[in-house]
Jmol script that loads the backbone (N, CA, C; Angstrom):
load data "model"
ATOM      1  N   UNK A   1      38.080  63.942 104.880  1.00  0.00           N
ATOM      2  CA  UNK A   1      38.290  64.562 106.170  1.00  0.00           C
ATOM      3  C   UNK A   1      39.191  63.696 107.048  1.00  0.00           C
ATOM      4  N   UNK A   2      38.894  62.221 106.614  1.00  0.00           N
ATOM      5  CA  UNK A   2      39.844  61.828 107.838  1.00  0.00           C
ATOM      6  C   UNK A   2      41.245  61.540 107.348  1.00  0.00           C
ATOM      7  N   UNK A   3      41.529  62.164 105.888  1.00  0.00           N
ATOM      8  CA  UNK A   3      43.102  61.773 105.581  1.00  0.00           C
ATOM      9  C   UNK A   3      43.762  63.413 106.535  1.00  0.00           C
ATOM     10  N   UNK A   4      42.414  63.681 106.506  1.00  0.00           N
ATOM     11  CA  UNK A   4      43.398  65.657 106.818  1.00  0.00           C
ATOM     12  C   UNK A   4      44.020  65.376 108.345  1.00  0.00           C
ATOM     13  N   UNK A   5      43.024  64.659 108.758  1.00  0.00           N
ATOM     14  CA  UNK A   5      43.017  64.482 109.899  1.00  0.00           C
ATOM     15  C   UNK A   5      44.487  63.929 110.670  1.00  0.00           C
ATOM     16  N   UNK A   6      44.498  62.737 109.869  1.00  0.00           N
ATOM     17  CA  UNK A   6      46.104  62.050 109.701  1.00  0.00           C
ATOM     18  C   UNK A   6      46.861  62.879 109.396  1.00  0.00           C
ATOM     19  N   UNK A   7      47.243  63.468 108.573  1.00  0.00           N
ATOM     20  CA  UNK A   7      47.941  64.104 108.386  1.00  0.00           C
ATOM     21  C   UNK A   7      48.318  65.650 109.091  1.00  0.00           C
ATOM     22  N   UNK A   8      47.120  66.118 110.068  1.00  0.00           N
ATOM     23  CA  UNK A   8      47.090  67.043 111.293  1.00  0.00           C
ATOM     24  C   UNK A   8      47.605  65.842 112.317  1.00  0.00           C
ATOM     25  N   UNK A   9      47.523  65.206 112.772  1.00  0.00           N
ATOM     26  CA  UNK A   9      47.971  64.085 113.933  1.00  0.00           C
ATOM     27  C   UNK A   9      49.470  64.140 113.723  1.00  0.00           C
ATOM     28  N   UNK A  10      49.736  63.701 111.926  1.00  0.00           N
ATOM     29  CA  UNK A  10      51.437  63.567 111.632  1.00  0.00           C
ATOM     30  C   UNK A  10      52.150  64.590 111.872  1.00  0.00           C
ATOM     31  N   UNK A  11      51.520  65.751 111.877  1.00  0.00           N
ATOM     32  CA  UNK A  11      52.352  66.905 112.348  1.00  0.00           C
ATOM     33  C   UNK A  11      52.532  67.026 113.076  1.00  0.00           C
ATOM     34  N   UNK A  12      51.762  66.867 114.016  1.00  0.00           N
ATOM     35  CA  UNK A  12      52.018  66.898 115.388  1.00  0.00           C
ATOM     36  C   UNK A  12      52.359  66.632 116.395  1.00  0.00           C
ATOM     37  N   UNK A  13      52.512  65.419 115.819  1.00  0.00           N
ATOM     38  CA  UNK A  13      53.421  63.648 116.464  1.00  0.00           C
ATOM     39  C   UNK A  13      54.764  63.224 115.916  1.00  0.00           C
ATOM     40  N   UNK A  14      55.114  63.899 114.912  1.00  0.00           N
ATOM     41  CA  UNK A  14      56.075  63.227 114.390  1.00  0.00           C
ATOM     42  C   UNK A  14      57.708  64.532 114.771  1.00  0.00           C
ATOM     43  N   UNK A  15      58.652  63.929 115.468  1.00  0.00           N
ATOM     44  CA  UNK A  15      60.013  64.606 115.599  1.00  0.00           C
ATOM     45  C   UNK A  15      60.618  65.100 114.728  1.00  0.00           C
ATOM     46  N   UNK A  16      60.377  64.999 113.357  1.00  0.00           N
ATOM     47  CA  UNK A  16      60.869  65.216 111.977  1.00  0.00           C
ATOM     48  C   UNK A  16      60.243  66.888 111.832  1.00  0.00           C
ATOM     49  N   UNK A  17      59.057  67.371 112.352  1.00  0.00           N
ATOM     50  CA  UNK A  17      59.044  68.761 111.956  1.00  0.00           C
ATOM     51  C   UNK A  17      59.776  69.441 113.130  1.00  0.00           C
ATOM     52  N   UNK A  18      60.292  69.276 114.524  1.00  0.00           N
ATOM     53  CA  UNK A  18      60.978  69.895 115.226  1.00  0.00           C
ATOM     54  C   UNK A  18      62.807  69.946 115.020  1.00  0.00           C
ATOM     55  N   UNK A  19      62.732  69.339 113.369  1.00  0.00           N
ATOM     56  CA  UNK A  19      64.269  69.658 113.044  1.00  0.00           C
ATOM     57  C   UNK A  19      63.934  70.951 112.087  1.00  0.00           C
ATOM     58  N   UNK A  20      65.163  70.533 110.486  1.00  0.00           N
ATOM     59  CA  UNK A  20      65.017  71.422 109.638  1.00  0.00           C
ATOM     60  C   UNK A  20      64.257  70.793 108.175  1.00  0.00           C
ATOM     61  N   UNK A  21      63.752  71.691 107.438  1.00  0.00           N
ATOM     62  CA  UNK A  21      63.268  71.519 106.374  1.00  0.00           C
ATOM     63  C   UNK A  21      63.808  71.937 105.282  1.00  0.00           C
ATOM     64  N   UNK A  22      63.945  71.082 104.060  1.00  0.00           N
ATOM     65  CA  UNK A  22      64.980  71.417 103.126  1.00  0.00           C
ATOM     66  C   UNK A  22      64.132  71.048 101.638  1.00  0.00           C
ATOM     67  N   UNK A  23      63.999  72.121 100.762  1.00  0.00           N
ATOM     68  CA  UNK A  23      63.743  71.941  99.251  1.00  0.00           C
ATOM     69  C   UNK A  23      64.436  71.348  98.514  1.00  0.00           C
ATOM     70  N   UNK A  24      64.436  69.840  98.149  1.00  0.00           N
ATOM     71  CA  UNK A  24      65.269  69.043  97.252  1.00  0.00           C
ATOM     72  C   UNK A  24      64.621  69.268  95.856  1.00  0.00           C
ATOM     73  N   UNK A  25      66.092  69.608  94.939  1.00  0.00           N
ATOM     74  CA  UNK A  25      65.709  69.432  93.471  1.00  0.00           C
ATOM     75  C   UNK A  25      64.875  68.522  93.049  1.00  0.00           C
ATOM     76  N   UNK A  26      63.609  68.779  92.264  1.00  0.00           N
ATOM     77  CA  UNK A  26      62.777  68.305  91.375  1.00  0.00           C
ATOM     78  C   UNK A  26      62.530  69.236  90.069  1.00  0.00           C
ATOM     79  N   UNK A  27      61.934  68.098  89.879  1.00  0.00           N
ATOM     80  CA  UNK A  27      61.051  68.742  88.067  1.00  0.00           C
ATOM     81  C   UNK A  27      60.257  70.375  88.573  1.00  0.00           C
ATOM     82  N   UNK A  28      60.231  71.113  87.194  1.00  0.00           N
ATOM     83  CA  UNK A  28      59.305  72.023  87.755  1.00  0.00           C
ATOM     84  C   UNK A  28      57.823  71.757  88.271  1.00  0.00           C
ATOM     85  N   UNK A  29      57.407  70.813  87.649  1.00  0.00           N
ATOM     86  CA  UNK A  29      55.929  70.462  88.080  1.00  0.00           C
ATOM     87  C   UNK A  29      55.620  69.676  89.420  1.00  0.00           C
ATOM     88  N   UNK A  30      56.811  69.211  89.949  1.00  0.00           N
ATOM     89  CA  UNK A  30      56.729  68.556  91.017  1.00  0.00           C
ATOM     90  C   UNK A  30      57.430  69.540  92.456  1.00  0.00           C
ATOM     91  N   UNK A  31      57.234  69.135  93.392  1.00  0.00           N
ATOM     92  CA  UNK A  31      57.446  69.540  95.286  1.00  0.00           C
ATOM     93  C   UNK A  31      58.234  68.543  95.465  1.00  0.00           C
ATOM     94  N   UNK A  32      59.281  68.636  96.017  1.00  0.00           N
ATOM     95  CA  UNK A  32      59.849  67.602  96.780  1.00  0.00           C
ATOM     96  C   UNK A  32      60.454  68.533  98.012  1.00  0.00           C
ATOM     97  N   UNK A  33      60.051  68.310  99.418  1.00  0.00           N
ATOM     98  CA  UNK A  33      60.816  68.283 100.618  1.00  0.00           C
ATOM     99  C   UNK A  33      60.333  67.237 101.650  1.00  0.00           C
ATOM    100  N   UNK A  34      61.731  67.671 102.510  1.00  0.00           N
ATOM    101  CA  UNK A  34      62.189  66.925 103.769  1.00  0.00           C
ATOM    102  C   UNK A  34      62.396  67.901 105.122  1.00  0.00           C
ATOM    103  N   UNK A  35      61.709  67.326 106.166  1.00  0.00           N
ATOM    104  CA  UNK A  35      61.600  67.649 107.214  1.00  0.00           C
ATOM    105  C   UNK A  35      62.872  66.025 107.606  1.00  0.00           C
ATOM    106  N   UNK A  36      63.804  66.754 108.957  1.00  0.00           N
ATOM    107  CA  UNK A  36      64.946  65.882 109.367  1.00  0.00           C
ATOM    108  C   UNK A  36      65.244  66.393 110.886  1.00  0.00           C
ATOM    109  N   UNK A  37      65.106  65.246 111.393  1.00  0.00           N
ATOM    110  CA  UNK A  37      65.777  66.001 112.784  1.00  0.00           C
ATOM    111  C   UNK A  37      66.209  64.635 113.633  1.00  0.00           C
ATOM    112  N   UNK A  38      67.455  64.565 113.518  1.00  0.00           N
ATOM    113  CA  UNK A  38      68.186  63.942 114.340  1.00  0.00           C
ATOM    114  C   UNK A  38      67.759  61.828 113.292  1.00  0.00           C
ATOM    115  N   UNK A  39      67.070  61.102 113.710  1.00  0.00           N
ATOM    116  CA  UNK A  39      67.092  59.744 113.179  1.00  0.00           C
ATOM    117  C   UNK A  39      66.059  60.378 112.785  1.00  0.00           C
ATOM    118  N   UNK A  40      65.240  60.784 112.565  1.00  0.00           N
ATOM    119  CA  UNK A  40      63.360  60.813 111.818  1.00  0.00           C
ATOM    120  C   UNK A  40      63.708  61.794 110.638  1.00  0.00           C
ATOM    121  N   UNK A  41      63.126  61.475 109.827  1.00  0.00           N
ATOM    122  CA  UNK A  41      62.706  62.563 108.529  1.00  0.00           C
ATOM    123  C   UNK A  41      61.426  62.248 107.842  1.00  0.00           C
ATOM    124  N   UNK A  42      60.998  63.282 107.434  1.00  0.00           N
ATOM    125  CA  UNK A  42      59.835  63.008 106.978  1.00  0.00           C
ATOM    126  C   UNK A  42      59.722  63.441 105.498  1.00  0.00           C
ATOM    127  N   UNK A  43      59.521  63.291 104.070  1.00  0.00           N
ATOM    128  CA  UNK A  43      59.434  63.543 102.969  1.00  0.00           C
ATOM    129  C   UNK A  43      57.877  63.773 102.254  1.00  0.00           C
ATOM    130  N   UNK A  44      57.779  64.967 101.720  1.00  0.00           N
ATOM    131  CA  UNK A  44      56.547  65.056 100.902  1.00  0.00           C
ATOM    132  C   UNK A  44      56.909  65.123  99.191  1.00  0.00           C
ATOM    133  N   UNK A  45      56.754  64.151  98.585  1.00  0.00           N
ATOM    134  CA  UNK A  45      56.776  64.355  97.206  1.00  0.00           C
ATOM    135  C   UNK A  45      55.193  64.607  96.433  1.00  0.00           C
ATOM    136  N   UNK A  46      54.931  65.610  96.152  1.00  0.00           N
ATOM    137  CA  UNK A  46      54.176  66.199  95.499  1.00  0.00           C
ATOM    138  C   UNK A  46      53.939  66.491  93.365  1.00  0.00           C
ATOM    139  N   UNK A  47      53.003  65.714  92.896  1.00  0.00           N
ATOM    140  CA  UNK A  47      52.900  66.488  91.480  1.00  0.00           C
ATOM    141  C   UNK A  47      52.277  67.330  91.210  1.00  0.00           C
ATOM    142  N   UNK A  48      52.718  69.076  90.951  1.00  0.00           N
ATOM    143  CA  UNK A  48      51.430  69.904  91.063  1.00  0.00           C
ATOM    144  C   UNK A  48      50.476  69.407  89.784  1.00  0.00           C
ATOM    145  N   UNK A  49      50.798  68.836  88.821  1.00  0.00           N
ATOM    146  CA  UNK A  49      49.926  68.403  87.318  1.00  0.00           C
ATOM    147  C   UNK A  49      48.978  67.611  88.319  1.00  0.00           C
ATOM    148  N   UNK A  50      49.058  66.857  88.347  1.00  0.00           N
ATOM    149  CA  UNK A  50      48.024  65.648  88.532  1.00  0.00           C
ATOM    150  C   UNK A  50      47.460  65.927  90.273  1.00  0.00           C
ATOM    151  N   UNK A  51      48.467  66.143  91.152  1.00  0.00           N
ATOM    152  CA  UNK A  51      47.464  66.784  92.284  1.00  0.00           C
ATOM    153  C   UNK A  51      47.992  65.449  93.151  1.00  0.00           C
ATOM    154  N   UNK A  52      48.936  64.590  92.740  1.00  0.00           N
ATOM    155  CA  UNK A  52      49.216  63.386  93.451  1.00  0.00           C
ATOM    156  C   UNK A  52      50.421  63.402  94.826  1.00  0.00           C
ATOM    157  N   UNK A  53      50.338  62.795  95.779  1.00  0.00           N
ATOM    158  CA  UNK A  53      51.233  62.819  96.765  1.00  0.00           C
ATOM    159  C   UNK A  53      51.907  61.936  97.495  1.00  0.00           C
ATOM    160  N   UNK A  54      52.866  61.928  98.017  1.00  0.00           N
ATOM    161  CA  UNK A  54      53.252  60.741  98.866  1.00  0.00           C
ATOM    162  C   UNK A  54      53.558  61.072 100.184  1.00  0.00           C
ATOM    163  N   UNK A  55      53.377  60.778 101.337  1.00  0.00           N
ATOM    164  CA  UNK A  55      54.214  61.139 102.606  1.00  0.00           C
ATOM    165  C   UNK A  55      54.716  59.968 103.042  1.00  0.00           C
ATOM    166  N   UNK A  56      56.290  59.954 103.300  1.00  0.00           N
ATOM    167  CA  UNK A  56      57.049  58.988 103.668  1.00  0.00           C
ATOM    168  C   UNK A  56      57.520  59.152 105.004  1.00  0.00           C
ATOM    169  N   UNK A  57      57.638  58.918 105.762  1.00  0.00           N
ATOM    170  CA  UNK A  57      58.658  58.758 107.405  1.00  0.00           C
ATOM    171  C   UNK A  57      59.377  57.305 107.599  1.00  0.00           C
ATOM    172  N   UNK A  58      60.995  58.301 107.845  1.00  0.00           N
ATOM    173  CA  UNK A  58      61.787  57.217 108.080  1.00  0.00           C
ATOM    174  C   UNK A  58      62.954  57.321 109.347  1.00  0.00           C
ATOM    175  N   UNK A  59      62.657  56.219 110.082  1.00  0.00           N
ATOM    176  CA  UNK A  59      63.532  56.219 111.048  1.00  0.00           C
ATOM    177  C   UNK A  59      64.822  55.609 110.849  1.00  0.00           C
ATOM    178  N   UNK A  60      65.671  55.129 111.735  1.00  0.00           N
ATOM    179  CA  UNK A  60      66.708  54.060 111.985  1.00  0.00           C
ATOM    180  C   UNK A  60      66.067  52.897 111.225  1.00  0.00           C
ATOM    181  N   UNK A  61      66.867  52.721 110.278  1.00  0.00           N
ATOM    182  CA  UNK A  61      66.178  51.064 109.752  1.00  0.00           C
ATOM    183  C   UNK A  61      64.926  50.740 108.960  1.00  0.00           C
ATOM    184  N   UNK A  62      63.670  51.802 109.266  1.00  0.00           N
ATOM    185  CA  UNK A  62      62.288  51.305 108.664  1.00  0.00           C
ATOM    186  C   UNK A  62      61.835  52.715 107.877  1.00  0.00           C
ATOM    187  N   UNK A  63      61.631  52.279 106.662  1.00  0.00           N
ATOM    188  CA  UNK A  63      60.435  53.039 105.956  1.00  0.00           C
ATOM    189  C   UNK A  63      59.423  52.943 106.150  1.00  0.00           C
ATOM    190  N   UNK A  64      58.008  54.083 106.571  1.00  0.00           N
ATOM    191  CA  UNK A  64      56.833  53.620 106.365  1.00  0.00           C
ATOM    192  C   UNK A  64      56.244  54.754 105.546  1.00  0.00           C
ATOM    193  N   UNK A  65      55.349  54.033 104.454  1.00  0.00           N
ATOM    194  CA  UNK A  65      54.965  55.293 103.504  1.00  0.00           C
ATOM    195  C   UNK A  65      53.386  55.768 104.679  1.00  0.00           C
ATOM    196  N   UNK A  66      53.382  57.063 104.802  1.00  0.00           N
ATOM    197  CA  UNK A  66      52.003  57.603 105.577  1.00  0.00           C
ATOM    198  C   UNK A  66      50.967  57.898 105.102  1.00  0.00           C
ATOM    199  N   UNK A  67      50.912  58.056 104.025  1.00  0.00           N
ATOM    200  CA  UNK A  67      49.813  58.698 103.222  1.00  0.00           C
ATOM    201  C   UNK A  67      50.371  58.281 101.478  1.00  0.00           C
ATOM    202  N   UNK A  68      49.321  58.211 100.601  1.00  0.00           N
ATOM    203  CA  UNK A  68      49.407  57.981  99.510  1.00  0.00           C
ATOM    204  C   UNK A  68      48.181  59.040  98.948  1.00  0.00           C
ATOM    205  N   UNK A  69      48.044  59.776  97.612  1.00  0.00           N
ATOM    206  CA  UNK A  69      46.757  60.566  97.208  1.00  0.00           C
ATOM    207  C   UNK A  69      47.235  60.763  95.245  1.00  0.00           C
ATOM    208  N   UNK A  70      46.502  59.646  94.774  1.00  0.00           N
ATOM    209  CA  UNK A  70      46.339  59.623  93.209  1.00  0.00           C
ATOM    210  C   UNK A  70      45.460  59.516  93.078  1.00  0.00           C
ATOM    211  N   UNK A  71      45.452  61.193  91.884  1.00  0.00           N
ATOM    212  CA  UNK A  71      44.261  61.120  91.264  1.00  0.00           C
ATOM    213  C   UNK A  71      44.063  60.499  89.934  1.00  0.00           C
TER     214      UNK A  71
END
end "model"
wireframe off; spacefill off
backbone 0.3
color backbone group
């Protein structure tokens, strides 16, 4: 509950969903998009097999990964 939670906060806080969102080529089994707006983007790489995820946000200069979920 409290990763959902984070990840309801990241939406809601973060400038990257008030740009555009774009489906980048991946594998069939995998998700990859990007939310971008202006310096912020935000990336979800997803494996639908295994159920695993990453959320990345990146500004000017710094990566920070937001979330991690392996099963």
């Amino acid at each position: 509950v409290l990763d959902q939670l984070e990840l309801i906060r990241l939406r809601n806080t973060s400038p990257a969903f008030d740009g555009e969102m774009e489906i980048l080529p991946s594998e069939s089994h995998r998700l990859h998009l990007c939310w971008r707006n202006g310096d912020t983007s935000l990336t979800l790489k997803a494996d639908l097999r295994s159920h695993g995820f990453t959320v990345t946000e990146q500004r000017v200069g710094e990566e920070e990964t937001r979330m991690v979920f392996e099963s």
